[in-house]
PDB file of N, H, CA, C and O in Angstrom:
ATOM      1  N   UNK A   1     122.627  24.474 176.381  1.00  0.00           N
ATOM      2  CA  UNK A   1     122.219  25.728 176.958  1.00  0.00           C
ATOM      3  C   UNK A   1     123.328  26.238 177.868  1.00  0.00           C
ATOM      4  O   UNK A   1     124.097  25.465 178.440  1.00  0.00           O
ATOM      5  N   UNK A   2     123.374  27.241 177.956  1.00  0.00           N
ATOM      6  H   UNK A   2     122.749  27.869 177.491  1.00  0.00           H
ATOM      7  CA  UNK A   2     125.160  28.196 178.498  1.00  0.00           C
ATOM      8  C   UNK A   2     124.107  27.790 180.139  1.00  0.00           C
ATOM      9  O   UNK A   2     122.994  27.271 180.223  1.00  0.00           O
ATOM     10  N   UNK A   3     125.168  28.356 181.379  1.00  0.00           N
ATOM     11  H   UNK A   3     126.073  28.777 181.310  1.00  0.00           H
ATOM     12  CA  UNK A   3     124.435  28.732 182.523  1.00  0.00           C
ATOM     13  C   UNK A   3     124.464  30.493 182.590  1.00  0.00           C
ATOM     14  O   UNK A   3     125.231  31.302 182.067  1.00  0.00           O
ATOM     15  N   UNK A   4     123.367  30.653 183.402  1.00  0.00           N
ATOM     16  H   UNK A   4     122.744  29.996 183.827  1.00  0.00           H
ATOM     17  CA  UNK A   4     122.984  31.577 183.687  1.00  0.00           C
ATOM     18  C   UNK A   4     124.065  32.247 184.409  1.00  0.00           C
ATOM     19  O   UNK A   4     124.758  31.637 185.223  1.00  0.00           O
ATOM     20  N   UNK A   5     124.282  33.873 184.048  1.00  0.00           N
ATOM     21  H   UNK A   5     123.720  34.369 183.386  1.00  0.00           H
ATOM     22  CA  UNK A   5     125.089  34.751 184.177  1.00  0.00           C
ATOM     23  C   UNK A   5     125.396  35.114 185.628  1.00  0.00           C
ATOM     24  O   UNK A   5     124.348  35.267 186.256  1.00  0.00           O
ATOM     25  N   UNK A   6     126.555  35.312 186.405  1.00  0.00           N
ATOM     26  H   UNK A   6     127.406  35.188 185.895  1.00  0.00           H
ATOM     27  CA  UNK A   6     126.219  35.516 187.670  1.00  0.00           C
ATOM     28  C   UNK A   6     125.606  36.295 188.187  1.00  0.00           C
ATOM     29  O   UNK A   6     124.844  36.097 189.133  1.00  0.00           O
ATOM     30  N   UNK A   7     125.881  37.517 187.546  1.00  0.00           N
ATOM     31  H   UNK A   7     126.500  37.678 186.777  1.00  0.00           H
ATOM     32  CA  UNK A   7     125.324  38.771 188.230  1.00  0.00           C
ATOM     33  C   UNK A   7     124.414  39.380 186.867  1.00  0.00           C
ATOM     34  O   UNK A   7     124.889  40.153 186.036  1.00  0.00           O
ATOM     35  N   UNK A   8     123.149  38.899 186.850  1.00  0.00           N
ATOM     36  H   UNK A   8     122.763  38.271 187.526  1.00  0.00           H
ATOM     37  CA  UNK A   8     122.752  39.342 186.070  1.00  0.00           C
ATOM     38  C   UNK A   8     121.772  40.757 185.784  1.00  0.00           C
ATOM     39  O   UNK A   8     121.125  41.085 186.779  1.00  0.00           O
ATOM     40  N   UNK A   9     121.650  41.317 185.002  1.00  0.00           N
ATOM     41  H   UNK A   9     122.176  41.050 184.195  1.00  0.00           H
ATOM     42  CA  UNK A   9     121.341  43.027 185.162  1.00  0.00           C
ATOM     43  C   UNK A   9     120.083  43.042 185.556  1.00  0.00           C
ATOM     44  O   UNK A   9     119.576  42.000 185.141  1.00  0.00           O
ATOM     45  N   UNK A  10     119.051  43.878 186.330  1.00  0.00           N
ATOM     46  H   UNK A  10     119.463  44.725 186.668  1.00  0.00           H
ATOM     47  CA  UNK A  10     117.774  43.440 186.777  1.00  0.00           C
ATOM     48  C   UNK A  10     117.355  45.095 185.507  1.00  0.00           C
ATOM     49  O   UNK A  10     117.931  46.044 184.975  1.00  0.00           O
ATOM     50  N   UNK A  11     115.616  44.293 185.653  1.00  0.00           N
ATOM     51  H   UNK A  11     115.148  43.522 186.085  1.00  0.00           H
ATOM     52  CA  UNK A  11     115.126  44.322 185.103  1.00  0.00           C
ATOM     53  C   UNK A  11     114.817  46.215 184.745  1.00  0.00           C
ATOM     54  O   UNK A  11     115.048  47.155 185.505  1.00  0.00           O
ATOM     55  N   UNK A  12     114.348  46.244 183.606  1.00  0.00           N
ATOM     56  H   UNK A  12     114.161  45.481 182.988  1.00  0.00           H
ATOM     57  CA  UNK A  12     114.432  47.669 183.772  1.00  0.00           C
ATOM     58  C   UNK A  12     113.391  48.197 182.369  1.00  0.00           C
ATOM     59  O   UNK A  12     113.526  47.778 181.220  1.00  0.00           O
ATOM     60  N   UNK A  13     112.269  49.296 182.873  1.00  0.00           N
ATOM     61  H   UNK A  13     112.159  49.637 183.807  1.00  0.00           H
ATOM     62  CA  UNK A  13     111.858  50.155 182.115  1.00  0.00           C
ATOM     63  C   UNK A  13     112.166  49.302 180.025  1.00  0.00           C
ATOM     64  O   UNK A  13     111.642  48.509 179.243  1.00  0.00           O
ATOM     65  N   UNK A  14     113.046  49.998 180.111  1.00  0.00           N
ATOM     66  H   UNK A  14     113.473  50.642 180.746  1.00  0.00           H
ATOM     67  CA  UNK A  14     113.754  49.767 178.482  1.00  0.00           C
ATOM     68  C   UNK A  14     113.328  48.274 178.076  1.00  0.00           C
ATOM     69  O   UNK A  14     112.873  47.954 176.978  1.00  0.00           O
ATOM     70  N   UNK A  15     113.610  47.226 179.415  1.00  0.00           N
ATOM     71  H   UNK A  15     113.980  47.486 180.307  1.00  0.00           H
ATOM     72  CA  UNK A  15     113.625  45.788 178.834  1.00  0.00           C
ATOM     73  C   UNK A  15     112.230  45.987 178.812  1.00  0.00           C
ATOM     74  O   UNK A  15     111.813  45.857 177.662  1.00  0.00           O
ATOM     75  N   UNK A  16     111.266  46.274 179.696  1.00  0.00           N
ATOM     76  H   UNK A  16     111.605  46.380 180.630  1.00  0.00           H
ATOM     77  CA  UNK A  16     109.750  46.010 179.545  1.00  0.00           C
ATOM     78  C   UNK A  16     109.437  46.671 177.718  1.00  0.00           C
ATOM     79  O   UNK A  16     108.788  45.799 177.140  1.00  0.00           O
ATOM     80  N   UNK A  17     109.553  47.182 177.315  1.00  0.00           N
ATOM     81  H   UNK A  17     110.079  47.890 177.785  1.00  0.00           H
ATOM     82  CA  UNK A  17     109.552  47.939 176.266  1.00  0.00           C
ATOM     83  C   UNK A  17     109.899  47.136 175.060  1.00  0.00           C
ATOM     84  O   UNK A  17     109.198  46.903 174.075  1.00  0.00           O
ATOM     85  N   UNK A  18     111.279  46.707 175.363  1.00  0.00           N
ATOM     86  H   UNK A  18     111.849  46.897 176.162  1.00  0.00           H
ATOM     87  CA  UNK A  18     111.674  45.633 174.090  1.00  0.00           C
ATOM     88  C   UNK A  18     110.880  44.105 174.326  1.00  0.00           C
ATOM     89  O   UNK A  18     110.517  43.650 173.242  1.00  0.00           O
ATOM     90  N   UNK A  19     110.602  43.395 175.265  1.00  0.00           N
ATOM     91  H   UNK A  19     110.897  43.765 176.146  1.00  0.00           H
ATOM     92  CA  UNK A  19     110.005  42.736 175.385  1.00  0.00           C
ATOM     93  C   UNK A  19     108.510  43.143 174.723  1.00  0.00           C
ATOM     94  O   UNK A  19     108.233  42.420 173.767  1.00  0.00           O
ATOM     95  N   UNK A  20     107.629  44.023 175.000  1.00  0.00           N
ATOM     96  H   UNK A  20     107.854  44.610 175.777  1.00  0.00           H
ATOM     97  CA  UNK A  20     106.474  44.166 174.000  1.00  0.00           C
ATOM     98  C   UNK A  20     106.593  44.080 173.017  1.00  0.00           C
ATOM     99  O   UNK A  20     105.975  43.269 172.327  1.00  0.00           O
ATOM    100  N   UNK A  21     107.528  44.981 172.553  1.00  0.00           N
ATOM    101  H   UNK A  21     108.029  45.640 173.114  1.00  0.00           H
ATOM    102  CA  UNK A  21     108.125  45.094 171.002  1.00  0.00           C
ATOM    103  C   UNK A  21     108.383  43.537 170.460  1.00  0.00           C
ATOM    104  O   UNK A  21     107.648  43.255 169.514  1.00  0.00           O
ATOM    105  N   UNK A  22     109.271  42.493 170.872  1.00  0.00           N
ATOM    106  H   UNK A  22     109.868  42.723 171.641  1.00  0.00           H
ATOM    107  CA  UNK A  22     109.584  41.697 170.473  1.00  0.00           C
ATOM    108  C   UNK A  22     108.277  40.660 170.033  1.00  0.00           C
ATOM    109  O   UNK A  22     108.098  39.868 169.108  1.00  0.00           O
ATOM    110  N   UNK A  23     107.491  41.098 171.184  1.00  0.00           N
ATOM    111  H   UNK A  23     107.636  41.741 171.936  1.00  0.00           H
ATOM    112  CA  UNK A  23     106.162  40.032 171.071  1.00  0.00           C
ATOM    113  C   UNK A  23     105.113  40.734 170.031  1.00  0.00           C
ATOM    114  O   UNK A  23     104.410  40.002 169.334  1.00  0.00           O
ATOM    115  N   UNK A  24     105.023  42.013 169.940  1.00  0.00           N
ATOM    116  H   UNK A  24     105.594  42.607 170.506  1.00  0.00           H
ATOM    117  CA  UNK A  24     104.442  42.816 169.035  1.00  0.00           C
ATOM    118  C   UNK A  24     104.862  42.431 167.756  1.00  0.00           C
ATOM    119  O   UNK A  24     104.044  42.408 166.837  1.00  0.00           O
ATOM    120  N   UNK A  25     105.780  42.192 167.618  1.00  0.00           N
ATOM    121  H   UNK A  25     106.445  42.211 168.365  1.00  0.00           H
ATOM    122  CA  UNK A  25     106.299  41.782 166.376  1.00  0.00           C
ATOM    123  C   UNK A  25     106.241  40.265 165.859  1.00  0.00           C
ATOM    124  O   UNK A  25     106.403  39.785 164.737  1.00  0.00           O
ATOM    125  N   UNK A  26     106.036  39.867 166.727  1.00  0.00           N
ATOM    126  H   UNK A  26     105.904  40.257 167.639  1.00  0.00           H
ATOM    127  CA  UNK A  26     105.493  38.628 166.623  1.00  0.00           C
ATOM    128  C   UNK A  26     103.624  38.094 166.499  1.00  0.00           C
ATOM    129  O   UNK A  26     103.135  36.989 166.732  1.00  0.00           O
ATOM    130  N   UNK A  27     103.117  39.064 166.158  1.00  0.00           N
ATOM    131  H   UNK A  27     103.514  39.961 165.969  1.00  0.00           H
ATOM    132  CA  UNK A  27     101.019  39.260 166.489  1.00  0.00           C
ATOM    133  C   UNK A  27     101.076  38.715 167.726  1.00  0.00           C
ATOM    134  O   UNK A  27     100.491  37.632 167.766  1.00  0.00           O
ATOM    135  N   UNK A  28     101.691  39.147 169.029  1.00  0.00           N
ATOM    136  H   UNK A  28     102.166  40.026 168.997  1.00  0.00           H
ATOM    137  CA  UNK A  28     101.172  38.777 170.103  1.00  0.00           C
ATOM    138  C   UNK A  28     101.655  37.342 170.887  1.00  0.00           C
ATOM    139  O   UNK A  28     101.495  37.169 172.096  1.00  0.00           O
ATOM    140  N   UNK A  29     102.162  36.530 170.137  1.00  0.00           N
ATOM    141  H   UNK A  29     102.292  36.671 169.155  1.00  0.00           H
ATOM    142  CA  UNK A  29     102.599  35.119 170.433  1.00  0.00           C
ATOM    143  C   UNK A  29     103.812  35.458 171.040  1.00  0.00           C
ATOM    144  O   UNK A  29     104.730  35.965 170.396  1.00  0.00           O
ATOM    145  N   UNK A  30     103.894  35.155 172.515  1.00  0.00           N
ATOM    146  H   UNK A  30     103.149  34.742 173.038  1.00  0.00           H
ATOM    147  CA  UNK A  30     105.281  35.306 173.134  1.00  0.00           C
ATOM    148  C   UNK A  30     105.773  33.868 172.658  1.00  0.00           C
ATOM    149  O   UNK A  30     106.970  33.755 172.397  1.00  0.00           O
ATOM    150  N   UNK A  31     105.248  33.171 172.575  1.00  0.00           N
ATOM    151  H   UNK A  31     104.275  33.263 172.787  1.00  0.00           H
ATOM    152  CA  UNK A  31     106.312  31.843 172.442  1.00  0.00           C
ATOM    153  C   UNK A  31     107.095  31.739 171.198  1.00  0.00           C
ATOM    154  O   UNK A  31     108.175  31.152 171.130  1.00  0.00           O
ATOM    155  N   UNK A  32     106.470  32.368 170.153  1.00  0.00           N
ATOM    156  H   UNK A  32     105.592  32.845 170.208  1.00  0.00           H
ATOM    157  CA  UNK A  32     107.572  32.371 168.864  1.00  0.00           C
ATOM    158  C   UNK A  32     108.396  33.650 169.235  1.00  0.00           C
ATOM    159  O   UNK A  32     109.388  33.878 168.542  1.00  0.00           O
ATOM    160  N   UNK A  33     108.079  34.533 170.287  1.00  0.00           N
ATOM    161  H   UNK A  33     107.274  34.347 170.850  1.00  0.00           H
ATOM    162  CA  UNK A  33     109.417  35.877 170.449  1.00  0.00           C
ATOM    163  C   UNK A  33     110.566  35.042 171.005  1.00  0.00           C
ATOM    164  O   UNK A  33     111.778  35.122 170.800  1.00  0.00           O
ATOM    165  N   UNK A  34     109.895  34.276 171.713  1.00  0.00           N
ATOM    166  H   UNK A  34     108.911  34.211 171.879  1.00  0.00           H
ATOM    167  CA  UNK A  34     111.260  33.310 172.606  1.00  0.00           C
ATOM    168  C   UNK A  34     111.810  32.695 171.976  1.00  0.00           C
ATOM    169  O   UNK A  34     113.023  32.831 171.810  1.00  0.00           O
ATOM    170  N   UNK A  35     110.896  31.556 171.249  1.00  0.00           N
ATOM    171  H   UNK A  35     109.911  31.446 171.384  1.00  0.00           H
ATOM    172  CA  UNK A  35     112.206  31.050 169.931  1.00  0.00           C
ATOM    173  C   UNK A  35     112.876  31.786 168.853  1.00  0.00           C
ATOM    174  O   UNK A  35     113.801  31.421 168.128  1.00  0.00           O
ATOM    175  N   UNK A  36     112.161  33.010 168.894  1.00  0.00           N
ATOM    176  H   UNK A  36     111.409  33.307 169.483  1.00  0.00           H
ATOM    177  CA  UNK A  36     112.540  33.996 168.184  1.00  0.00           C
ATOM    178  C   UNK A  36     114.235  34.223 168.524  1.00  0.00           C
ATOM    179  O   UNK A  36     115.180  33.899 167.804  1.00  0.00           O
ATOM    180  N   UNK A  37     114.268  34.914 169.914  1.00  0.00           N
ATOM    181  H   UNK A  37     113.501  35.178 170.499  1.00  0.00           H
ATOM    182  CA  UNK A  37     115.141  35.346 171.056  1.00  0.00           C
ATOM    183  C   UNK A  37     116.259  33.964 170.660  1.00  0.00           C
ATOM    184  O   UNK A  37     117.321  34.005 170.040  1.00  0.00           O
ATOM    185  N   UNK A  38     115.617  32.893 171.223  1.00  0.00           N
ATOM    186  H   UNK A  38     114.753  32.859 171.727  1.00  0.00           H
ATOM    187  CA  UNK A  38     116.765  31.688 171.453  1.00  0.00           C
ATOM    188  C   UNK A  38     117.614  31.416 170.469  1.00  0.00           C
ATOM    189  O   UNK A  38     118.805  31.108 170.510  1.00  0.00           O
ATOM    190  N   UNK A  39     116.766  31.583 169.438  1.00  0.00           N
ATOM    191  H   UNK A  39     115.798  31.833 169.404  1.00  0.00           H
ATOM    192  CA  UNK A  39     117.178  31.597 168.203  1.00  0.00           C
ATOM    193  C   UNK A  39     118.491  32.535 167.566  1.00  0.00           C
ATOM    194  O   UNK A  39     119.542  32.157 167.047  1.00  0.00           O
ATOM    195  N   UNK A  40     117.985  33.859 167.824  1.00  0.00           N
ATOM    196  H   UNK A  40     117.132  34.166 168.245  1.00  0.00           H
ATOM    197  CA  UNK A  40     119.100  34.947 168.337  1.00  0.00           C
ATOM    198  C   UNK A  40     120.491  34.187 168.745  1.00  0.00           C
ATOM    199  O   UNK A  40     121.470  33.790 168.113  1.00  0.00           O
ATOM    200  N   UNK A  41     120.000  34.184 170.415  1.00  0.00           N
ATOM    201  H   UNK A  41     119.205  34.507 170.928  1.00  0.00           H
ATOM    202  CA  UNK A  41     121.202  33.948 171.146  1.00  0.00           C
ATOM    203  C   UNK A  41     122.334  32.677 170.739  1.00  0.00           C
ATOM    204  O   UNK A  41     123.510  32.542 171.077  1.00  0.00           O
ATOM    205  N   UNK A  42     121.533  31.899 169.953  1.00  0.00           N
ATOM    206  H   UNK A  42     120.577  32.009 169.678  1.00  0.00           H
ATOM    207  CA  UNK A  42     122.323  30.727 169.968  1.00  0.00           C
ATOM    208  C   UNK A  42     123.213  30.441 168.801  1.00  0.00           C
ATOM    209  O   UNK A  42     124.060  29.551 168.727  1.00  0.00           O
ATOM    210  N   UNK A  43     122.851  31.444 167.789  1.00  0.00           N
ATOM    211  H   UNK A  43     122.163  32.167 167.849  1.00  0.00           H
ATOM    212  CA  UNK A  43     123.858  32.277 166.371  1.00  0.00           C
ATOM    213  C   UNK A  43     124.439  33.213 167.545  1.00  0.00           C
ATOM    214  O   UNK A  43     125.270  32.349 167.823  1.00  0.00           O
ATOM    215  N   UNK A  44     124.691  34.117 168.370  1.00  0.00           N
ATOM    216  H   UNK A  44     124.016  34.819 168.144  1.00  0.00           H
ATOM    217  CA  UNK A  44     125.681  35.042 168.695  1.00  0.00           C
ATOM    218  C   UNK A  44     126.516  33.733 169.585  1.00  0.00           C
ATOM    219  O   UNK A  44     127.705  34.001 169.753  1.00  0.00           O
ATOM    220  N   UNK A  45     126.174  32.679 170.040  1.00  0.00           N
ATOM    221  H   UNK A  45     125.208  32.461 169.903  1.00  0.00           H
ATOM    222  CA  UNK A  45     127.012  31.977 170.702  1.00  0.00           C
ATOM    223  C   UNK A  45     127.556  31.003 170.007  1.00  0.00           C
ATOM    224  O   UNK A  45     128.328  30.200 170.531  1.00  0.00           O
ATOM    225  N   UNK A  46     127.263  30.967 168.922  1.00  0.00           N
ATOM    226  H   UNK A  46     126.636  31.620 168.497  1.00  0.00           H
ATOM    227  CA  UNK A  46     128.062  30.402 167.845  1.00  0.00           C
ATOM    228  C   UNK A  46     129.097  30.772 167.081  1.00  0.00           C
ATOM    229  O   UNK A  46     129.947  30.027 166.593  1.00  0.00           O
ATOM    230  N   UNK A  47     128.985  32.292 166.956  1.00  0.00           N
ATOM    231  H   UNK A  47     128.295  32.897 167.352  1.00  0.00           H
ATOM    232  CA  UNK A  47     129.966  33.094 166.300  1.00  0.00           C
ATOM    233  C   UNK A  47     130.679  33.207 167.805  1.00  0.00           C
ATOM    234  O   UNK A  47     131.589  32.379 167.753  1.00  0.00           O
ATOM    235  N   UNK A  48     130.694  33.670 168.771  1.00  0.00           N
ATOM    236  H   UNK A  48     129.955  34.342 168.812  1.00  0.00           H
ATOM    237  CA  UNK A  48     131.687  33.628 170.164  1.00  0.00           C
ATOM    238  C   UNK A  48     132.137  32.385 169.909  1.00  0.00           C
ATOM    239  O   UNK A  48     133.186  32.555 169.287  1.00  0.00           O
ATOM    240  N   UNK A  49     131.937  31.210 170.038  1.00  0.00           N
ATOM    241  H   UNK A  49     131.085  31.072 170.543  1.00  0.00           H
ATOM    242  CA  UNK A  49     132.489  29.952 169.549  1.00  0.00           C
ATOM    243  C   UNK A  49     133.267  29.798 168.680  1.00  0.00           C
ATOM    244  O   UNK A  49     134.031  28.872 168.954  1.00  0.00           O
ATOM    245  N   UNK A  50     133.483  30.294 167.656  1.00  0.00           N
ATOM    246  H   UNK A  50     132.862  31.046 167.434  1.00  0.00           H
ATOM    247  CA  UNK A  50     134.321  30.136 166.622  1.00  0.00           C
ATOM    248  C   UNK A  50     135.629  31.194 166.638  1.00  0.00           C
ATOM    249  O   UNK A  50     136.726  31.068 166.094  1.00  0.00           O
ATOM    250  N   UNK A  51     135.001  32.479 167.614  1.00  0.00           N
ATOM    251  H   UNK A  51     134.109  32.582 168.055  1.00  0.00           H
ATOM    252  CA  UNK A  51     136.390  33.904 167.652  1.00  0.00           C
ATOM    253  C   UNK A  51     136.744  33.171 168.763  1.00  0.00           C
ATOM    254  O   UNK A  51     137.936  32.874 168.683  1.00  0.00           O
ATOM    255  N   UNK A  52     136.365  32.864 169.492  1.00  0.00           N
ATOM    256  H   UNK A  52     135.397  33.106 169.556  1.00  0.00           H
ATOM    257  CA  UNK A  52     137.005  32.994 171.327  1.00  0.00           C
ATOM    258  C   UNK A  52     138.140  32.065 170.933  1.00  0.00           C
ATOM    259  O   UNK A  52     137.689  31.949 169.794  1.00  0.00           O
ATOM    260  N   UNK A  53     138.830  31.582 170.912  1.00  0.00           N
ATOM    261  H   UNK A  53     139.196  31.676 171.838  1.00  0.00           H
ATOM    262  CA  UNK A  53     139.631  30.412 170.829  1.00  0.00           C
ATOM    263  C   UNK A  53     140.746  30.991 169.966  1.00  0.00           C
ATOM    264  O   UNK A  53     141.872  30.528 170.148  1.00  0.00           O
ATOM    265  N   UNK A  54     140.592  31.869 169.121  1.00  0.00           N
ATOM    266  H   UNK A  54     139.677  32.245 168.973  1.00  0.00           H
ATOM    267  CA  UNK A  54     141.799  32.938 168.377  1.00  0.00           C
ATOM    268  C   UNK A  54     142.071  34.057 169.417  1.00  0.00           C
ATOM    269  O   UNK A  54     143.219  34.397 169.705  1.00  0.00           O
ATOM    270  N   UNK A  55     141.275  34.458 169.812  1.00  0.00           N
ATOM    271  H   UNK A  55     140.342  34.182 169.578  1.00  0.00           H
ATOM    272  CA  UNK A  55     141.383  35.736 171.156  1.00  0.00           C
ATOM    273  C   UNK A  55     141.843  35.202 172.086  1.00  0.00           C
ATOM    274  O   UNK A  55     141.346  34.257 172.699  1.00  0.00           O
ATOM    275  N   UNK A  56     143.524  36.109 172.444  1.00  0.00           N
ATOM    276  H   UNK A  56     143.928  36.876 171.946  1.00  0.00           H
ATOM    277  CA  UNK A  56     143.852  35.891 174.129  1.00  0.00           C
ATOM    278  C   UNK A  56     143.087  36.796 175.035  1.00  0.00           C
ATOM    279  O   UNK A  56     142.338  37.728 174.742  1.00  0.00           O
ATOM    280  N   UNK A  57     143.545  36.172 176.567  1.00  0.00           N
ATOM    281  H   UNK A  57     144.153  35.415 176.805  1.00  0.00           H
ATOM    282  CA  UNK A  57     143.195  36.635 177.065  1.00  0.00           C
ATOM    283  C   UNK A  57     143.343  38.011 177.477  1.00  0.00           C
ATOM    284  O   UNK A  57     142.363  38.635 177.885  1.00  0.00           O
ATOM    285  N   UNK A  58     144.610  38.589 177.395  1.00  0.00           N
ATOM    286  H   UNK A  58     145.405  38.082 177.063  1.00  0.00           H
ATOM    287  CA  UNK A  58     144.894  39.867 177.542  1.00  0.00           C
ATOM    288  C   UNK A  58     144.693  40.749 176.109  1.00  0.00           C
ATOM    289  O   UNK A  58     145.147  41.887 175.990  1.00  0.00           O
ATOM    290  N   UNK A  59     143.944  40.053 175.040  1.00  0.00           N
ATOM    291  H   UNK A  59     143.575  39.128 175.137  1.00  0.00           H
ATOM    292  CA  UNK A  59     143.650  40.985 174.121  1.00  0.00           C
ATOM    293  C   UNK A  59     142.078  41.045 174.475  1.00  0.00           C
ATOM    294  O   UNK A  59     141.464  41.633 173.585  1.00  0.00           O
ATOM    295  N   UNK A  60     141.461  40.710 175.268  1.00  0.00           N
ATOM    296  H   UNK A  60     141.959  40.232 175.992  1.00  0.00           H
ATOM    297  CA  UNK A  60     140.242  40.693 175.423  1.00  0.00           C
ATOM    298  C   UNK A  60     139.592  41.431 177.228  1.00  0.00           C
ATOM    299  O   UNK A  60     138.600  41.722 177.896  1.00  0.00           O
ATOM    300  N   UNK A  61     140.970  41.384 177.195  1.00  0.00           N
ATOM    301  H   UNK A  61     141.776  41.148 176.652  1.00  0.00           H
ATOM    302  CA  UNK A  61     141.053  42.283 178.330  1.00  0.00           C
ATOM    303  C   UNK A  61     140.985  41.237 179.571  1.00  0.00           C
ATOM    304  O   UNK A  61     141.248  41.739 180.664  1.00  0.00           O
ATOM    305  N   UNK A  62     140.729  40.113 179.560  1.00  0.00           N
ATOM    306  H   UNK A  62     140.515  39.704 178.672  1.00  0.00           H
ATOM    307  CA  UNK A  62     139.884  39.176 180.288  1.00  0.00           C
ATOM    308  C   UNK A  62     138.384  38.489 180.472  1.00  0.00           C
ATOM    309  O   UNK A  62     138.047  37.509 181.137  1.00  0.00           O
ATOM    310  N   UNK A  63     137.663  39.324 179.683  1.00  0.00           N
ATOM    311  H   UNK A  63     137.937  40.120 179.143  1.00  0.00           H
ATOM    312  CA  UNK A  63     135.751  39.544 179.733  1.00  0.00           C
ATOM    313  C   UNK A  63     135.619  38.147 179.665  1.00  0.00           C
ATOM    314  O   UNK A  63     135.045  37.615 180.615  1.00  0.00           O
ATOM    315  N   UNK A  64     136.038  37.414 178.719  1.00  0.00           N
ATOM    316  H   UNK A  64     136.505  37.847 177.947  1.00  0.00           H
ATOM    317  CA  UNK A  64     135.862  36.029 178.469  1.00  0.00           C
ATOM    318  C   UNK A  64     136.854  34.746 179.600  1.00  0.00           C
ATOM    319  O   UNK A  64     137.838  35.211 180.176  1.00  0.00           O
ATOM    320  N   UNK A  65     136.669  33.923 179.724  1.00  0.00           N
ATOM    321  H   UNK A  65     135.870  33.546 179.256  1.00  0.00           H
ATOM    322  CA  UNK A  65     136.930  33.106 180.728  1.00  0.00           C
ATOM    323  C   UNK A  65     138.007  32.460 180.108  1.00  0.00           C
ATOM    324  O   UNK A  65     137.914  32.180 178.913  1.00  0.00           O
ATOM    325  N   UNK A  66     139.192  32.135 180.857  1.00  0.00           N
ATOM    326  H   UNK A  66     139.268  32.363 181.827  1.00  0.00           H
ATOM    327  CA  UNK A  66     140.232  31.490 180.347  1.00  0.00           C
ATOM    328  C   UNK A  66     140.151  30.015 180.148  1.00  0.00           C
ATOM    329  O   UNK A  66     139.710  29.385 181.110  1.00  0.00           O
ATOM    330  N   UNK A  67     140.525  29.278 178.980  1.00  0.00           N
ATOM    331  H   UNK A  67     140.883  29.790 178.199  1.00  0.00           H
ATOM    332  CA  UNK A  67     140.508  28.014 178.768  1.00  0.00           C
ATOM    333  C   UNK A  67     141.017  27.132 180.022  1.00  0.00           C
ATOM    334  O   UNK A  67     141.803  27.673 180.800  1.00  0.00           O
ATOM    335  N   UNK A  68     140.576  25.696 180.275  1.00  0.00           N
ATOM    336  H   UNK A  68     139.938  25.257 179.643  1.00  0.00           H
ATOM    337  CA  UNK A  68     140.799  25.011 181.270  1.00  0.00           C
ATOM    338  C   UNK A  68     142.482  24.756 181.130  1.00  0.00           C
ATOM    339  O   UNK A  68     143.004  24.713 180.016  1.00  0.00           O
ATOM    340  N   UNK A  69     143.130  24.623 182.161  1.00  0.00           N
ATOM    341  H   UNK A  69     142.706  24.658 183.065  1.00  0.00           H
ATOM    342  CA  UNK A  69     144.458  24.318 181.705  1.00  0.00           C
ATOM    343  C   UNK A  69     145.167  25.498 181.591  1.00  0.00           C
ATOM    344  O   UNK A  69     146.384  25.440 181.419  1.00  0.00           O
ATOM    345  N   UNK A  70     144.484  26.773 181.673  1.00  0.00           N
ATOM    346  H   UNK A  70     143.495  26.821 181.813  1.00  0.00           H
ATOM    347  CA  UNK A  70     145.754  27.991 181.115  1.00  0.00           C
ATOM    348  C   UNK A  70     145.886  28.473 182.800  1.00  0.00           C
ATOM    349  O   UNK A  70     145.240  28.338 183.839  1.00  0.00           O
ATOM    350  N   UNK A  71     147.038  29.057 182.379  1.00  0.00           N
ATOM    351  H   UNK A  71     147.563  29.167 181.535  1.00  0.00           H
ATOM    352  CA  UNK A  71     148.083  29.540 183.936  1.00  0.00           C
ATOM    353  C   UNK A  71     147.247  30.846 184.081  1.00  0.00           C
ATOM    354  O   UNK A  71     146.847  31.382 183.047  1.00  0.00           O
ATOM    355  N   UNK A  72     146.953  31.399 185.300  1.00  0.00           N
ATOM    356  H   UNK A  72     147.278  30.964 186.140  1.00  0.00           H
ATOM    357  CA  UNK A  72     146.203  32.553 185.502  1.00  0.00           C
ATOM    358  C   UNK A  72     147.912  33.870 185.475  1.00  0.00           C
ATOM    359  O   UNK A  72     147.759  35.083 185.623  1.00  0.00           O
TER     360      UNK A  72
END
């Protein structure tokens, strides 16, 4: 599991919305939206896993965190 983002975006209108939706789409069961969700996230952090490591840092502008060991 990644850690939690530092500054993470608070909550808002839109998310309440997709959150119904997600569970709506699910007949109501939030717990399969979540594995639904985790499920999600953990294919997009898999594909970041496999680009990040071809991407420098100054082609990425910086967004991504520099490998341990690299010169700032």
């Amino acid at each position: 599991m990644t850690p939690k983002p530092d500054n993470p975006a608070p909550p808002s209108d839109e998310w309440e919305l997709a959150a119904d939706e997600i569970i709506a789409a699910h007949g109501g069961d939030a717990k399969a939206a979540m594995q639904a969700l985790l499920a999600a996230n953990a294919s997009l952090e898999r594909e970041v896993a496999l680009w990040a490591p071809a991407v420098s840092y100054g082609f990425s502008r910086g967004w991504h965190r520099r490998r341990r060991g690299e010169a700032d």
